[in-house]
C-alpha positions as CSV (number, residue, x, y, z in Angstrom):
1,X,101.1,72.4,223.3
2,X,102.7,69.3,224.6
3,X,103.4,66.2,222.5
4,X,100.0,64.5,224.9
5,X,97.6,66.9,223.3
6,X,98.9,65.6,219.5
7,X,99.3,62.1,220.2
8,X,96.9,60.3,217.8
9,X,97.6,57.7,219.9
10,X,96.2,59.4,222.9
11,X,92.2,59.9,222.9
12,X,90.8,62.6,225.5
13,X,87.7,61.5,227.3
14,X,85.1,64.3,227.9
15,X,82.6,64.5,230.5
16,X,78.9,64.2,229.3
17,X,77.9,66.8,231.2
18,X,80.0,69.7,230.6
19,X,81.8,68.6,227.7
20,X,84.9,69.6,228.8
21,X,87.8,67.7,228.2
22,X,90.4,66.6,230.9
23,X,94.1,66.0,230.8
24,X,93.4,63.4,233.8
25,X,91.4,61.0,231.9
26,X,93.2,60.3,229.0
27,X,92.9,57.0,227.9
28,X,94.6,54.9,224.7
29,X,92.5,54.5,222.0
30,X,93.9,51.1,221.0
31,X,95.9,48.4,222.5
32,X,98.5,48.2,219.9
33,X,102.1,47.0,219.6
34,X,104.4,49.8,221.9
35,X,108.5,50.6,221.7
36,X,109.8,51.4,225.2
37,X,106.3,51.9,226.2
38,X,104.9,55.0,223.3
39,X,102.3,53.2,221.0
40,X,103.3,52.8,217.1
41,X,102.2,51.6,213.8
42,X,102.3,48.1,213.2
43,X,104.3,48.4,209.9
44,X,106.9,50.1,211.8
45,X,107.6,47.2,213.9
46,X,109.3,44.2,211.3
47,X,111.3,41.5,213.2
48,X,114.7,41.3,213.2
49,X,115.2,38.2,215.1
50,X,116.3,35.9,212.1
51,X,119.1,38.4,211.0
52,X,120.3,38.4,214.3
53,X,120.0,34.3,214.6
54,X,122.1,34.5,211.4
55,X,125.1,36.6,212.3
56,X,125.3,34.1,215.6
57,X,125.7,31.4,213.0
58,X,128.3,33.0,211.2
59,X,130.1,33.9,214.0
60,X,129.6,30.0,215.6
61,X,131.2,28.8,212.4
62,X,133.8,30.9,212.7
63,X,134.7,29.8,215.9
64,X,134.7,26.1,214.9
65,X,136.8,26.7,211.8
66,X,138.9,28.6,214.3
67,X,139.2,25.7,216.3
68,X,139.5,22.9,213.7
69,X,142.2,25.2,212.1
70,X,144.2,24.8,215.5
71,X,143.4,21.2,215.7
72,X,145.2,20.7,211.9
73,X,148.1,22.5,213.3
74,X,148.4,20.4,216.4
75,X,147.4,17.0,214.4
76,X,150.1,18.5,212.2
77,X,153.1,19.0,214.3
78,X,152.7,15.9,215.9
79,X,152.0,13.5,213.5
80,X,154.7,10.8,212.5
81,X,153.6,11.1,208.8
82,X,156.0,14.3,208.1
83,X,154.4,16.9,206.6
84,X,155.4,20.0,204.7
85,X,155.5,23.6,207.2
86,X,154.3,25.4,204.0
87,X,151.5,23.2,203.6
88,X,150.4,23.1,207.1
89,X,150.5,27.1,207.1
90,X,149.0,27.6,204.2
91,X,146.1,25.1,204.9
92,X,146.3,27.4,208.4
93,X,145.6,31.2,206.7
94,X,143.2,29.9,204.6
95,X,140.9,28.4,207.1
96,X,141.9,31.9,209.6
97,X,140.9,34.1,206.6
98,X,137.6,31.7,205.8
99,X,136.8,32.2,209.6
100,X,137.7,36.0,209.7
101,X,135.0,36.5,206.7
102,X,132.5,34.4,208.5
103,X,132.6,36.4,211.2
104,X,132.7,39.6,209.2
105,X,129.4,38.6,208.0
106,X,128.5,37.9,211.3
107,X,129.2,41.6,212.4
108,X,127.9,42.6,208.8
109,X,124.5,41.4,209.9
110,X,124.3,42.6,213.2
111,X,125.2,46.6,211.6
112,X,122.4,46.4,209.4
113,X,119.9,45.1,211.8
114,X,120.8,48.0,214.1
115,X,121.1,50.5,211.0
116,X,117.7,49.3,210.4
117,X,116.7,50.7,214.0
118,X,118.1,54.0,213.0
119,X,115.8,53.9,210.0
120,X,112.8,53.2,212.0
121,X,113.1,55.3,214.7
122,X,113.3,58.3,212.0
123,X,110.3,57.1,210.3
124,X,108.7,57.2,213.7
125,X,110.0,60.3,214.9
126,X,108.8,62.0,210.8
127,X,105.7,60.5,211.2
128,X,104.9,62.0,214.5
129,X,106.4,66.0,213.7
130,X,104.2,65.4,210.4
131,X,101.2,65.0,212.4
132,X,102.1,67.7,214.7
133,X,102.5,70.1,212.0
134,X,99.2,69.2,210.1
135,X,97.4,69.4,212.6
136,X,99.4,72.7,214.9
137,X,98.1,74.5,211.6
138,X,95.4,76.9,212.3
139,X,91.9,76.4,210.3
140,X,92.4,78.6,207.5
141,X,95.3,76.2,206.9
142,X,98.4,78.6,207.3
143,X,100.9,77.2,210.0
144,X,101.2,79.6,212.9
């Protein structure tokens, strides 16, 4: 039994005349949303697409604190107003460890957008051996 015959996505069209069903002229019985081209439920499709625009926020921000952070130093070093090394490097880690969590959460995002792929495709995947096993049983109901 191939996984065509058990698709309930996959309808079989059978000829008036004989009643016979053919492999050949399968058709799909709806025009629903499709992953990499195999038909699924639409509650197993949820965007991700504003997580994602998120963690390029967080990582954007990083990179401007980044930059402002090197800015301060250079503004720092070469200003005529002297100003304390301590201060300067301690302004410095805190604005490298502010952009290191921003990114973090950046990254933090993008793993639980692509853990939540994961979790789909399992749903998918239970979904599809539960309706192969209900209905691979035979008709008195025991499995084969």
């Amino acid at each position: 039994m191939s996984a065509l015959d058990t698709d309930p996505a996959i309808m079989r069209t059978s000829d008036s005349v004989s009643g016979t069903t053919d492999p050949d002229k399968r058709t799909q019985v709806d025009a629903g949303p499709t992953i990499a081209g195999i038909s699924v439920r639409e509650e197993d499709i949820e965007p991700a697409k504003g997580i994602r625009s998120i963690a390029v926020i967080f990582r954007g921000m990083a990179i401007l604190i980044a930059l402002m952070m090197v800015l301060q130093i250079v503004f720092g070093l070469a200003s005529t107003i002297p100003i304390s090394i301590g201060v300067l490097l301690g302004d410095a880690v805190r604005l490298a460890i502010f952009a290191g969590l921003l990114w973090a959460g950046g990254d933090l995002a993008v793993l639980w957008v692509k853990s939540h792929h994961d979790l789909r495709a399992t749903r998918i995947l239970m979904a599809r051996v539960a309706y192969m096993v209900q209905h691979a049983a035979k008709p008195n109901g025991k499995a084969p």
